[in-house]
C-alpha positions as CSV (number, residue, x, y, z in Angstrom):
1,X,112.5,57.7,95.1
2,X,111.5,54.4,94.6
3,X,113.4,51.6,96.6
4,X,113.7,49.8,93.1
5,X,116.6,52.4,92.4
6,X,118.9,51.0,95.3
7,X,120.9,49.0,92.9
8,X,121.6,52.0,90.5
9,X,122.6,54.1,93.9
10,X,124.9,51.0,94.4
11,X,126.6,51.0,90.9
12,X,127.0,55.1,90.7
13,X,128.8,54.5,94.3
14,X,130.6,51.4,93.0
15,X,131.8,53.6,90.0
16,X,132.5,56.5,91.9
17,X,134.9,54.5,94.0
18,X,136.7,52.6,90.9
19,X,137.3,55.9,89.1
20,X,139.1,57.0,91.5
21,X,141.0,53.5,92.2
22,X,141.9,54.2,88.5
23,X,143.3,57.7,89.1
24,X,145.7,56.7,92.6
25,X,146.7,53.6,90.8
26,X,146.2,53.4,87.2
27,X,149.3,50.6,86.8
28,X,146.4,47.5,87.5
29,X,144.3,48.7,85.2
30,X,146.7,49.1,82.3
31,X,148.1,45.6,83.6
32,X,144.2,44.4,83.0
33,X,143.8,45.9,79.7
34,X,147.1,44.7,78.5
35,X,146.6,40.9,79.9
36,X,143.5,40.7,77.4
37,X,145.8,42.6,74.4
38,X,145.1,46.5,74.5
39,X,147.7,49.1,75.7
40,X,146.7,51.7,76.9
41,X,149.0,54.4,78.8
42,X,148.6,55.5,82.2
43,X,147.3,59.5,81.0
44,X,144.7,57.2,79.5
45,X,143.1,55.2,82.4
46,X,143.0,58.0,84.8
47,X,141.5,60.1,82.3
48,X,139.1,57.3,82.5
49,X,139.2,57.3,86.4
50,X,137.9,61.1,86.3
51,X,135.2,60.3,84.0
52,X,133.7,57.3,86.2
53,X,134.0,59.5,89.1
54,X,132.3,62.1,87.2
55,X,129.5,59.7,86.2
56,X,128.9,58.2,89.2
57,X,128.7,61.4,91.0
58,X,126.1,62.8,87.9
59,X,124.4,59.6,87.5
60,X,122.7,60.3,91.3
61,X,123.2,64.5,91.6
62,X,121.7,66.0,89.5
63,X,120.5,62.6,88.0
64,X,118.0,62.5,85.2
65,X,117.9,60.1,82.4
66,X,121.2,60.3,80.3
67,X,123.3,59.9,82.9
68,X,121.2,56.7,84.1
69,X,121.7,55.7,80.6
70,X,125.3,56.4,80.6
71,X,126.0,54.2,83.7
72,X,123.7,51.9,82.4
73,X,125.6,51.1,79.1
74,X,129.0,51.6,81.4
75,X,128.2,48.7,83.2
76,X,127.2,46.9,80.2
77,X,130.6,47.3,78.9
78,X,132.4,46.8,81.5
79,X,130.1,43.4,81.5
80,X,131.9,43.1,78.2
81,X,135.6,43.5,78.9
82,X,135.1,40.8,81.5
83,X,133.7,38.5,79.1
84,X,136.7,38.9,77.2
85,X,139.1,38.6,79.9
86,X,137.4,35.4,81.3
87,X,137.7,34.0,77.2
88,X,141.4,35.3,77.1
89,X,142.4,34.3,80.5
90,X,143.2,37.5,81.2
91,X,143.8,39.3,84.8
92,X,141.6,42.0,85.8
93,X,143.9,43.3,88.5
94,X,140.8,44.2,90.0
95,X,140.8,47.2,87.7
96,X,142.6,49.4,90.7
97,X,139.3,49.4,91.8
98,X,139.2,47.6,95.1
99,X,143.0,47.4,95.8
100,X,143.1,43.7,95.0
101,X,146.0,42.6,93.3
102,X,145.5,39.8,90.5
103,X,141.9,39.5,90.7
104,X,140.7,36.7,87.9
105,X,137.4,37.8,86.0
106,X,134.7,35.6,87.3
107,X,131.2,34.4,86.0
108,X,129.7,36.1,89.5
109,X,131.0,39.8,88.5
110,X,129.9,39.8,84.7
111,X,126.4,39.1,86.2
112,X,126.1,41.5,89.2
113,X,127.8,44.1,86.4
114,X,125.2,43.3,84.2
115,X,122.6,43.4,86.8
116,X,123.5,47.1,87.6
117,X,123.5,47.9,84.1
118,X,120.4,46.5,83.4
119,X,118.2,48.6,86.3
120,X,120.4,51.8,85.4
121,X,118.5,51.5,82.0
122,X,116.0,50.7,83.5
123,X,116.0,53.8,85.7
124,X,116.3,55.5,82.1
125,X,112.4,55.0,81.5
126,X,111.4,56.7,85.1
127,X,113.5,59.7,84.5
128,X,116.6,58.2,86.5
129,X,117.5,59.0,89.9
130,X,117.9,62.5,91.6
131,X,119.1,61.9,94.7
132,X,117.7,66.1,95.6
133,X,114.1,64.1,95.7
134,X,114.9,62.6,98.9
135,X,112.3,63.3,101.3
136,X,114.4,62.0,104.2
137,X,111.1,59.7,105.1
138,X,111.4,55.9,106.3
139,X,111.2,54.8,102.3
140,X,114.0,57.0,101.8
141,X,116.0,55.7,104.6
142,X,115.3,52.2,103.5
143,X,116.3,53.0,100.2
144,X,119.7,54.3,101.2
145,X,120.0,51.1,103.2
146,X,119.4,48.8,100.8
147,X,121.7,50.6,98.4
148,X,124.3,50.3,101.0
149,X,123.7,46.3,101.2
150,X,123.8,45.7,97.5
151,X,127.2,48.0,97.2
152,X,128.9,46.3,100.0
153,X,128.1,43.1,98.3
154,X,128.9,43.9,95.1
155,X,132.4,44.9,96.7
156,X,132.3,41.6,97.6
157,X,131.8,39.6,94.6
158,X,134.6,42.1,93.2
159,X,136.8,42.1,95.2
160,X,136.7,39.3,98.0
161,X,134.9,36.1,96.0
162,X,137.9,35.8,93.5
163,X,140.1,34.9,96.7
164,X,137.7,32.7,98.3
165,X,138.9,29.5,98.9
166,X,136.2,27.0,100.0
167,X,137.4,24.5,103.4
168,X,138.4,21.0,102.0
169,X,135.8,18.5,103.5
170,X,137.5,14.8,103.6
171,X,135.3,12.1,102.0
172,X,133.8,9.6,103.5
């Protein structure tokens, strides 16, 4: 498996772990979706929290190209909501993803969102991933490392960089 796919590793993981945010607490995301003008009832978003689990799970075993696709455009609309919550002013309650309460959409997470959707498609036109193929060599290793790297980061920029507050230097 090529060490290009680390970041599609990384957003199957990163939806894995939001669906099932969405299914322990599905009160932030239906806070989120209503802060930007949809309601949608609790039944509804962890329905949706079983199906990113579910797709995150078959995007890497068994893996192949529709479910790469599937994340792929997943990501892209996720991209989307955030673009409309950033325009609205909205609150993504960090989905009930990441357990972060209020989380405002940023610039940072539409990109790294796009990013992953962007090499899942890509991932589309080399069959996807199939995690099976691991032949447990150094690549391999490397490859889980790195997908480890970008997913802790992208937790980061989800869930951390919103509540970053930069030191106050005084002016000279």
């Amino acid at each position: 498996m090529a060490p290009a796919f680390a970041p599609v590793l990384a957003g199957a993981l990163l939806l894995t772990m939001a669906g099932g945010g969405k299914v322990r607490r599905p009160a932030s995301t239906v806070g989120a979706l209503k802060s930007v003008g949809f309601r949608v009832p609790r039944g509804a978003v962890r329905a949706l929290g079983v199906a990113e689990v579910a797709l995150g799970i078959s995007a890497v075993i068994p893996g192949g190209p529709v479910p790469a696709a599937l994340l792929g455009f997943g990501y892209l609309g996720f991209t989307g909501f955030v673009i409309l919550a950033i325009r609205k002013g909205g609150t993504l309650s960090s989905c009930g993803c990441f357990g972060r309460p209020d989380t405002s959409p940023t610039s940072t997470h539409a990109i790294v969102t796009t990013a992953i959707g962007v090499c899942a498609l890509v991932a589309v036109g080399f069959g996807g991933i199939d995690a099976r193929q691991l032949a447990w060599t150094a690549t391999d290793a490397t490859l889980l490392a790195f997908a480890a790297l970008v997913t802790w980061l992208a937790w980061l920029v989800f869930a951390v960089l919103p509540h970053a507050r930069l030191p106050r230097t005084q002016g000279h």
